[in-house]
N, C-alpha and C positions, 0 to 999 in steps of 0.2 A: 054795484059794488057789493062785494063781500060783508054780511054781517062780522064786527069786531067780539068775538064769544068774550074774552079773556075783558076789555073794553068795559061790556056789556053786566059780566058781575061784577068789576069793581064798583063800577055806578050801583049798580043794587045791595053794595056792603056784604057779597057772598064769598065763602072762602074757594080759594083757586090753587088746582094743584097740579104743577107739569113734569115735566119728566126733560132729561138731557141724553144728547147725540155728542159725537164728535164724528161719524160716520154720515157722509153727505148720501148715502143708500135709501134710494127715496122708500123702499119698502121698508123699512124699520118705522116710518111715520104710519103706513097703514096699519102694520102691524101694531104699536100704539094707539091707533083710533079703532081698532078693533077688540083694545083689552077691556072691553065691556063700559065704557065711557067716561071711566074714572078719569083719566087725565082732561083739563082744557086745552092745554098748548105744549107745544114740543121745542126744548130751547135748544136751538142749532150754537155747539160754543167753540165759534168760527174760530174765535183768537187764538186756539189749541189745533187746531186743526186744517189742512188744506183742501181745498174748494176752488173752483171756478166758477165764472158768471151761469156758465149751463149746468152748475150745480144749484147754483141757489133759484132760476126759474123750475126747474126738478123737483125739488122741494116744493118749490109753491103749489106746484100740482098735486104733490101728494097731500098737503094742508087741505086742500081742496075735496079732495075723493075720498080721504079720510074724516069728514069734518070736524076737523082740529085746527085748531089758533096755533100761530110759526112765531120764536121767539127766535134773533140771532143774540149775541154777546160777541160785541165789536172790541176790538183793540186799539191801545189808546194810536193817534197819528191817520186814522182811518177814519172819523166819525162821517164825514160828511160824504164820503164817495162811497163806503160801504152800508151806510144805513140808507143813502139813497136807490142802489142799486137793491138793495134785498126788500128792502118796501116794493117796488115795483116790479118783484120776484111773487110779493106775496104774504111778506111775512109782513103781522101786524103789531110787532112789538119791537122793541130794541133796548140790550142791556150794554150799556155804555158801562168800561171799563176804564181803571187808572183815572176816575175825575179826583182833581186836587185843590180845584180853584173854581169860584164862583165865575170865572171866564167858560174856566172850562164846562161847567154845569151851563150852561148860554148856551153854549156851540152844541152841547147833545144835543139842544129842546129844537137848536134854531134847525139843525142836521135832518128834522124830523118834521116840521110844522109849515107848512105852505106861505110862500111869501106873498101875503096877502095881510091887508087891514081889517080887525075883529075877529082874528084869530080869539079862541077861548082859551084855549089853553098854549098860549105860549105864540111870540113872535118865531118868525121861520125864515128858512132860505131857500126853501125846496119852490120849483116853478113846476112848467108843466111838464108831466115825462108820458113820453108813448110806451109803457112797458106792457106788460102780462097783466101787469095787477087794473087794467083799464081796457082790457081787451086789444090793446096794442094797437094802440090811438082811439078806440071809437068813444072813450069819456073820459081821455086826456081832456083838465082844463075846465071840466061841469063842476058844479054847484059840490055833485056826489064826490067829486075828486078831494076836490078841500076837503068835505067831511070828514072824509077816510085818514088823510093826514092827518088832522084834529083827533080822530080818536084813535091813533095808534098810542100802546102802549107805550108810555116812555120809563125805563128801570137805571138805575146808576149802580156802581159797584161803590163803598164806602171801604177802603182797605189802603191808604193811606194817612199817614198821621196828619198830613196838613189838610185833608181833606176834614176828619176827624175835630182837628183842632177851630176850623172855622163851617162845622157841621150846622147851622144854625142859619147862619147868611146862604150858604150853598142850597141848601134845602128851601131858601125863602125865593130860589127863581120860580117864576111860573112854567108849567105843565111837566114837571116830574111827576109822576105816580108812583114809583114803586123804589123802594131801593133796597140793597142785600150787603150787610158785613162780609169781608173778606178778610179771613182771619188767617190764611197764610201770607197775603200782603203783608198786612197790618203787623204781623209779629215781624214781618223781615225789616219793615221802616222803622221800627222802636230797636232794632237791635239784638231781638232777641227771634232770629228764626227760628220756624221749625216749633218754637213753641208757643204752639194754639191756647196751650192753658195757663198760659202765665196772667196774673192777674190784671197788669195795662190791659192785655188784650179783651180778656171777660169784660173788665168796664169799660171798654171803649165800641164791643159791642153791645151792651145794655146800653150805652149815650146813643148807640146809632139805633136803636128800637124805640126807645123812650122817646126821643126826638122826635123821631117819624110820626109818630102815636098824638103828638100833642101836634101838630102842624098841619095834621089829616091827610099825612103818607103812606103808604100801603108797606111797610114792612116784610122782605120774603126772607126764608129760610132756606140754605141749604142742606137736607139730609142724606143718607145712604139708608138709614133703617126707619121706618115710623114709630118705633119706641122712642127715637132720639126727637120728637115731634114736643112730645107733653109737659116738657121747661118752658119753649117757646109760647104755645096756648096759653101758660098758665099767666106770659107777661103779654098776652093782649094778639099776638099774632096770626093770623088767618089764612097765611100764603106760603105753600111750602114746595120746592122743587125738588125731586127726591131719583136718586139711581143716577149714573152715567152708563151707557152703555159697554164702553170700554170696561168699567168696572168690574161689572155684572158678567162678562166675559170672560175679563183675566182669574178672578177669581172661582168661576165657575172649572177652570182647564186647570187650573192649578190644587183645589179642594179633589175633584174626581181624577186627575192623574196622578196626585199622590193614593187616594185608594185604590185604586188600577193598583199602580207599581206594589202594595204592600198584599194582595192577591197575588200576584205572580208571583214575588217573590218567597211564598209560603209552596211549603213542600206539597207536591201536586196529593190525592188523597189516590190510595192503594184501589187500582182496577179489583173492582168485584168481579169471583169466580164465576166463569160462564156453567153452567149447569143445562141438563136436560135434552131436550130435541138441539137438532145441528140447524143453525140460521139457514134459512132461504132466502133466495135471490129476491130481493124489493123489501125484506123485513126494515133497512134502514129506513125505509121512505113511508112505513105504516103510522 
């Protein structure tokens, strides 16, 4: 089985930092494993995006050849058939969306953790599967199987107010690891979309930081810029996911074709007089 990289530094208290897709393009993951090894793991954020089962094995492979850790971000009504299916794809994490209820925080942990007695980190529902992530049957069912279940990443989204409101009991299930405010959730359930900076929402994500902090939960951040990084540090945070690729895209096509267009449309500059000896045949091409 797969070493768990992403796994692997939270147990050592190291900070971890990944990057997002909504493009199931398995080369966009090598191309990430090859940006000089800054990133750990590459979160697939399936809930936005369409996929099929021969994408998420696809992926695995790239996780693979790139040595890089696979994060998907499931949607809510999907926990149990799509984190079982991308686990056995490959991916060694999973960020469960829309939890509201201490039921619901269960059904991630169970979604994810092998049904088996003295589990460590959390009771489970997962049995045996002959996927990719076992060589497709030949360590369905070892010792190394459970393992690997055991240490996948488990992350929750907090962007809910009742999730918010009984953030204490939810966070007291066993084997969540990691969890991330959702502040455009979050402002839509108080009533106030669209706005991220309205004060509920800042304190409702400082409760969801502080919280984690004092429980010994790994707190992630979403950024676009790493300037937006140095508030979060300064309250204790160590986990940050930064860039979508769609992003990074739209805004790239949109910044340089507005420069394009503002060249073209400037008046072309006055041809210089040709002077001296009469052009010969190839001069274009010296």
């Amino acid at each position: 089985m797969r070493a768990n990289r992403l796994r692997e530094k939270l147990d050592a208290g190291e900070p971890t930092l990944g990057t997002h897709i909504l493009s199931c393009w398995p080369t966009l993951v090598e191309l990430i494993g090859a940006a000089g090894g800054h990133y750990d793991y590459v979160e697939f954020v399936a809930e936005y995006a369409p996929f099929t089962m021969h994408d998420l094995d696809n992926l695995g492979r790239a996780f693979e050849l790139a040595g890089i850790g696979g994060m998907i971000k499931i949607e809510q009504g999907e926990y149990i058939h799509q984190a079982m299916r991308a686990i056995g794809s490959g991916f060694q994490s999973v960020l469960f969306a829309d939890i509201r209820t201490v039921e619901d925080a269960r059904t991630a942990v169970a979604a994810v953790r092998a049904e088996t007695p003295g589990n460590r980190r959390g009771l489970g529902l997962t049995g045996v599967g002959m996927r990719r992530d076992v060589g497709t049957n030949r360590e369905g069912g070892s010792p190394a199987y459970v393992k690997s279940l055991d240490d996948v990443v488990i992350a929750i989204m907090v962007e809910k107010k009742e999730c918010v409101d009984n953030l204490d009991a939810i966070l007291a299930v066993p084997g969540i690891d990691m969890v991330q405010f959702g502040g455009s959730d979050y402002s839509m359930s108080i009533g106030q979309t669209g706005n991220r900076a309205h004060p509920d929402v800042m304190k409702a994500e400082a409760k969801t930081i502080e919280t984690a902090l004092k429980l010994g939960i790994h707190p992630r951040i979403e950024i676009a810029e790493p300037e937006q990084a140095a508030r979060y540090i300064e309250m204790g945070v160590r986990h940050f996911c930064i860039g979508w690729d769609a992003t990074i895209l739209s805004n790239f096509w949109k910044t340089r074709g507005a420069t394009m267009q503002e060249l073209l449309a400037a008046p072309p500059p006055k041809a210089a007089k040709r002077g001296g000896k009469k052009a010969k045949a190839g001069d274009l091409y010296r």
